[in-house]
Steps between C-alpha positions, in 0.01 A plus 500: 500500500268588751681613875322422809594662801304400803371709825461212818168754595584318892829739498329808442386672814457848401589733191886464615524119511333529132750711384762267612385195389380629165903627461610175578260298309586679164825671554704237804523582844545844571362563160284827434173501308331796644512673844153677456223473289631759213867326476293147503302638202784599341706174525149306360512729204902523367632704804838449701467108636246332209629205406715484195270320265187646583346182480338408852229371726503580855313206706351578814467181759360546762373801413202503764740581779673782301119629443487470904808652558439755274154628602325704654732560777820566313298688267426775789843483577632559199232800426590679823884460364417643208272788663796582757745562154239652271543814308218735624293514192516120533360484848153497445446172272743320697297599825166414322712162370571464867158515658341266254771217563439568957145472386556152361446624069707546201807344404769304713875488424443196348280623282737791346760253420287233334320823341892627424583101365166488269578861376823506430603126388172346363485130557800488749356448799337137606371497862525146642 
């Protein structure tokens, strides 16, 4: 039988709140489904935190204010996070990453997770 574990897109208010509610929404409060975008792959796919039967849909309400939340803004944010951390042969694409997002192109946070969802669990996601 079909699991459906649903994201309330009002809570999520940057890439932190998502990781949150996304852990509580499949796993209970406190639960852990992915702190970054790798581990979050992972969990979609079989890793530590996919739920037991395998069998699931993640629904989305709300999603619009997730996709607000999760734009362009936090998308910068995030970059220049990743920039400040980034192995030196890594520096590059991350800044070229970064000046396409502060010049209002490419893809937003939101975008890499539903991109991570459709990738990794085919079907599962259902944005409401």
């Amino acid at each position: 039988m079909t699991r459906t574990y649903v994201i309330d897109g009002a809570e999520v208010t940057g890439l932190d709140s998502f990781w949150r509610v996304i852990g509580a929404a499949v796993n209970g409060p406190e639960g852990y489904f992915g702190r970054n975008l790798d581990s979050f792959a992972d969990c979609l796919s079989g890793g530590f935190g996919t739920p037991d039967d395998r069998d699931f849909v993640i629904e989305w309400r709300d999603h619009e204010l997730s996709r607000r939340a999760l734009g362009r803004e936090e998308t910068v944010r995030r970059l220049r996070l990743r920039l400040e951390r980034a192995h030196p042969l890594n520096r590059a694409a991350i800044q070229a990453e970064l000046a396409q997002a502060e010049a209002g192109r490419g893809a937003t946070v939101f975008d890499w997770l539903v991109d991570i969802m459709a990738e990794r669990a085919p079907g599962a996601l259902r944005l409401r």
